[in-house]
Each structure stands twice: as C-alpha cells, then as structure tokens.
C-alpha positions as CSV (number, residue, x, y, z in Angstrom):
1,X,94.3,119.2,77.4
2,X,93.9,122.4,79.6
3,X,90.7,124.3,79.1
4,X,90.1,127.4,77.5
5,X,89.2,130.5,79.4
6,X,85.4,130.0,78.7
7,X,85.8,126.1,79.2
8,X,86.7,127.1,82.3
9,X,84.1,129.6,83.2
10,X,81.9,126.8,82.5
11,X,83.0,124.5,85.0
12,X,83.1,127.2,87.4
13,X,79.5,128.0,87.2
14,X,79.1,124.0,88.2
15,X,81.3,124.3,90.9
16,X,79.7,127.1,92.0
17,X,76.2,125.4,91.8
18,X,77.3,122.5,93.4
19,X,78.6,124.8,96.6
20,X,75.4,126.8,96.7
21,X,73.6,123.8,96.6
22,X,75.0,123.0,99.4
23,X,74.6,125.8,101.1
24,X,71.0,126.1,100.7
25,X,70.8,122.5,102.2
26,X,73.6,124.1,105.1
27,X,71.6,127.1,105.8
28,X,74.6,128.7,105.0
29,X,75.3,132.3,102.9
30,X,76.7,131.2,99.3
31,X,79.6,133.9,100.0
32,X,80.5,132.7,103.2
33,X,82.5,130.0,101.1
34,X,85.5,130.6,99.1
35,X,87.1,128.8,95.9
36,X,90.8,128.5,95.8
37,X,91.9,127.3,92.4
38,X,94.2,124.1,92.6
39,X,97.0,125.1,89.6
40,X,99.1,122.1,90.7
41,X,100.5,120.5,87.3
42,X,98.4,122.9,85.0
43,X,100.9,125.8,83.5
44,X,100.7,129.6,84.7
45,X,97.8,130.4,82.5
46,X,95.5,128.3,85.1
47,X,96.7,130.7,87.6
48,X,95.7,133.7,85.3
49,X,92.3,132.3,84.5
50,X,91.6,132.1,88.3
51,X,92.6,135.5,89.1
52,X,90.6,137.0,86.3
53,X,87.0,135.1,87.5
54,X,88.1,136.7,90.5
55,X,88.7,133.3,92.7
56,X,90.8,133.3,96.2
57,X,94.2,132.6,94.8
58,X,95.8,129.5,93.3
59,X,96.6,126.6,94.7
60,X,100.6,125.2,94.6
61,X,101.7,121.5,96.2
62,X,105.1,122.5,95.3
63,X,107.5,125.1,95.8
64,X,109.7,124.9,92.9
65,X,106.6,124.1,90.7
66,X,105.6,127.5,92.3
67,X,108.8,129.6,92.1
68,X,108.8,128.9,88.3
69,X,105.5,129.8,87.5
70,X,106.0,133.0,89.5
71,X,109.0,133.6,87.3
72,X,107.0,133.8,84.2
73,X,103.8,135.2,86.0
74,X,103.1,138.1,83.8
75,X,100.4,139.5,86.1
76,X,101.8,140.3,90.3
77,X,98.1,140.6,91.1
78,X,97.9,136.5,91.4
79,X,97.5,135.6,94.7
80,X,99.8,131.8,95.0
81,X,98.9,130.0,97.9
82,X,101.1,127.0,99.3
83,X,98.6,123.6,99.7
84,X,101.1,121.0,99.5
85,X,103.3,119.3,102.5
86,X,106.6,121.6,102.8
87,X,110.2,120.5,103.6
88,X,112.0,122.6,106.4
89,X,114.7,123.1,104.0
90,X,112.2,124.7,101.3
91,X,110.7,127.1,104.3
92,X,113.3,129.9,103.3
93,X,112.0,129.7,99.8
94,X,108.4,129.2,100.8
95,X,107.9,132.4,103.3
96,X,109.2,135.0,100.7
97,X,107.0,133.9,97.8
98,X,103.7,132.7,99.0
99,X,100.6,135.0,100.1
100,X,99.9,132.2,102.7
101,X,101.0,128.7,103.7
102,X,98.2,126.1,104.5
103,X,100.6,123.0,105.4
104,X,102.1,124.7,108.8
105,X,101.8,120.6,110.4
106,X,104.8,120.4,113.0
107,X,105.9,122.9,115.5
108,X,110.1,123.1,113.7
109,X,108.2,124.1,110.5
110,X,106.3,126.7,112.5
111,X,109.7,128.1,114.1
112,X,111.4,128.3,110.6
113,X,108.9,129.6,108.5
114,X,108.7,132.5,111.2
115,X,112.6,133.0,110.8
116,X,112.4,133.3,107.4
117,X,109.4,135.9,107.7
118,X,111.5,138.1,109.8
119,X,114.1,137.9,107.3
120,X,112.5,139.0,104.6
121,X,110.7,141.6,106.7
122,X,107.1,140.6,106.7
123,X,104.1,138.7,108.5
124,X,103.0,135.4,107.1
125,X,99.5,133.9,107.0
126,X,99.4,130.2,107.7
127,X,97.1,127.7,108.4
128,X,97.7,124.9,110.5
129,X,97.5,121.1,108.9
130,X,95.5,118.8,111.3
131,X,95.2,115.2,109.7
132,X,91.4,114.7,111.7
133,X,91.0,111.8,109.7
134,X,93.6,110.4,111.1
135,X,94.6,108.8,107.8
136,X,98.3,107.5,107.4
137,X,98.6,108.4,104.0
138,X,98.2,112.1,104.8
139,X,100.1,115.0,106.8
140,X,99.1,116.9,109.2
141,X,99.0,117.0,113.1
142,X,96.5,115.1,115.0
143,X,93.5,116.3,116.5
144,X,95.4,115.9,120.1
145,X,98.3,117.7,118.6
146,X,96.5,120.8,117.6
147,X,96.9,122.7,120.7
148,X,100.7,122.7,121.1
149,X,101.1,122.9,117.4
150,X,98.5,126.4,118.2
151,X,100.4,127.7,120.9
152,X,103.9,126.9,119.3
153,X,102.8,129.3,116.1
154,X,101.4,132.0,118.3
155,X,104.6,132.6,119.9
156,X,105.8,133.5,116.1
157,X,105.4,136.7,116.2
158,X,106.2,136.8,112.5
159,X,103.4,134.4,111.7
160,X,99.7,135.2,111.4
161,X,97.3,132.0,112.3
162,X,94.1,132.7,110.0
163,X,92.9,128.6,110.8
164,X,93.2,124.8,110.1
165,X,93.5,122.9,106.7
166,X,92.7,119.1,106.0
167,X,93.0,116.8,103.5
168,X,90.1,113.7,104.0
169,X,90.9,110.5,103.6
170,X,90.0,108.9,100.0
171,X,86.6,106.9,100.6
172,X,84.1,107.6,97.5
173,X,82.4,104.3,98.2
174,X,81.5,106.2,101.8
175,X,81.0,109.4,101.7
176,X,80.3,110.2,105.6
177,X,84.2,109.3,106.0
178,X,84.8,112.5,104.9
179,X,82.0,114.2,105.8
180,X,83.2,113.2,109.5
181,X,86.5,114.3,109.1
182,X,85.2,117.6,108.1
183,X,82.9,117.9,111.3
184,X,85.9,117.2,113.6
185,X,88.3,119.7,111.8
186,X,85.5,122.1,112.8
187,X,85.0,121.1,116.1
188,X,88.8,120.8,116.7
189,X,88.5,124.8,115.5
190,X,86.1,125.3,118.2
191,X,87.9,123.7,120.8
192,X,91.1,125.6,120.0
193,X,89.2,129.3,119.8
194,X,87.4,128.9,123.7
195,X,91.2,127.4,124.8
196,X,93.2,130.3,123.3
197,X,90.4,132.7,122.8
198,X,92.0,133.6,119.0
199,X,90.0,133.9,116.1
200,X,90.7,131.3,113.4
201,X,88.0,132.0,111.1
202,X,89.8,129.5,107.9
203,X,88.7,126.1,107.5
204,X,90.2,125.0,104.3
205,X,88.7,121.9,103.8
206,X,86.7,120.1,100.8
207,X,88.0,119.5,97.2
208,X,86.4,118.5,93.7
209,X,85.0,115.2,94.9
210,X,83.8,116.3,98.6
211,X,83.1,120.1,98.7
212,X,79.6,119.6,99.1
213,X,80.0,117.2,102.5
214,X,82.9,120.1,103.4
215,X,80.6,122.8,103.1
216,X,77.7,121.3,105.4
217,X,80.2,120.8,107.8
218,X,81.5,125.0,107.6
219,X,84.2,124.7,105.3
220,X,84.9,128.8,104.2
221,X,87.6,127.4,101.4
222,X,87.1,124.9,98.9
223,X,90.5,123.7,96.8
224,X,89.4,122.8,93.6
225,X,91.1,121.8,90.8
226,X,90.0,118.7,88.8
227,X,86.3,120.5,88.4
228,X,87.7,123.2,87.5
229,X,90.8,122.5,84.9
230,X,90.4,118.3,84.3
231,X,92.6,115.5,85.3
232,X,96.0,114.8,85.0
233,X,97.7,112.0,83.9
C-alpha cells in the first residue's frame, strides 16, 4: 500500500537523518547532497508528494511508465528524471519529456539523444552511466570507457554533461563493495575533469540500502525510493 502524504513526510525525515548522519561522519554540508525520489511502479501521486516536500525530481526506469504519468500529471512544476537503462529507439521519446537523462552509457545513445534535442529545440542535461563496479548484471560504461564516452557527448552540442551515475553491485552481506564502487565513480570524476578540464559536479550515486556509504564517498544525489514510498511486489 502507498503511503500517505504524512507517511511519507515521515520517512523522509529518516532519510534525511540517515544522510546527515553521514555527513557529519563525511565532514560534509547536509545540503551539499540531494534526494531524488524513485516513483518507479508507485502512481503519479508519488511524484506529487516529492515535489511538494520540495525533493530534486522524481525518479523514472521507464519511459512509457513515464509518458503516462506525465499524461495525468496535474501539476507541470514536477521535475521527471530518467534513471532507468534506455533503448535507442525510445531516445526520441525520452529527450522531449525528461528534465534530465542519467543512463547516457554508450556513445550511439549519446549521438541520438542529441538529435532528438535539436529536434525539439532544446539542450538536454545527461549524466553519463559508468558501471565502476564492474558488475555484469548492470549497465553502464566501464571505468576505461569513460573518456571516449566523455568526449563523444561533448561534441553534442545539444547535450549538457552535468556528471556520472552508478548503480553498485548488490552485496548487503559486504558493505565496502559498494562503498568502493562509489570511491571509484568519484575518482573516475576526477580523472575525467583534469583530462577535459569540464566541470561535472553530479555524482548520482547511493540508494535506500547504501546512501550512507554513497555519501562518504561524495555522492551529491541520492535515488531513493523504497525508504521513502515501501517495497513493491
């Protein structure tokens, strides 16, 4: 069952503990790091709830999912973020719709998605999928991969690089997995900024069960959905 609006202010203020717990322990300022509510599965009212408490946006894995919760979207100020891997035939779709695109992972997706921008007359903001896990279940580039997939979306001149997204493998019986996988997304981010001498200030990185290891490691946006709505079956 989906959670009311003050069931989910509730969990919010854990989530919110939990991050500037980990912070403190970081050194880090509690507003240098960003929630992005996960609304995957959960119906458009998640969405509203997150806008309302003010959050970064809400989080889509799909992009028909997406499309038809923007259909019935009653309030334009919701800020819908893609999270999820995305087809090259969905790009088209995908660039007219979403306030940014985390899952930019190969340089043809790059190319199309900055096609479709120009199409449709504006700049995109994408982040750039590196798997630095290096875990076979997941997308994303690899950590040697990163600088051609870089160069390739600067030459987009429709597409706006704000930084790198991962996904860390599933290991809750060792939590240093991802805790490493989260050092090496930053320090791949490092690499790439003296190389290019960009600014890519996004590292999305960290969800419900490994924000805290995400945010010692410099994540600025945590996805979160399971803390914040409950599971799905």
């Amino acid at each position: 069952m989906d959670p009311t609006y003050e069931e989910f202010l509730e969990n919010l203020a854990r989530v919110r503990e939990r991050i500037a717990a980990a912070c403190a322990a970081a050194g880090r300022p509690v507003e240098s790091v960003r929630i992005l509510a996960v609304t995957k599965t959960h119906p458009v009212e998640a969405a509203l709830f997150a806008t309302r408490a003010g959050l970064a946006g809400a989080g889509e894995n799909r992009v028909q999912e997406a499309l038809e919760k923007i259909a019935v979207c009653p309030d334009p100020a919701v800020r819908w973020e893609l999270i999820g891997h995305l087809q090259s035939n969905k790009a088209n779709k995908a660039a007219g719709v979403f306030a940014r695109v985390q899952s930019v992972d190969r340089i043809e997706l790059a190319q199309k998605l900055d096609r479709a921008a120009v199409a449709v007359g504006r700049v995109l903001p994408v982040l750039l999928q590196i798997n630095a896990g290096d875990d076979p279940a997941k997308f994303g580039a690899n950590c040697a991969e990163a600088p051609a997939l870089l160069e390739a979306a600067l030459k987009c001149p429709a597409l706006k690089v704000e930084g790198l997204m991962t996904i860390a493998p599933l290991a809750q019986e060792n939590p240093d997995v991802a805790r490493k996988c989260f050092a090496r997304l930053r320090e791949t981010r490092d690499a790439l900024v003296k190389q290019f001498n960009v600014s890519l200030p996004e590292l999305s990185m960290g969800m419900t069960d490994d924000m805290d290891a995400a945010v010692k490691e410099g994540s600025t946006l945590i996805r979160v959905g399971t803390a914040l709505f409950g599971r799905r079956e």
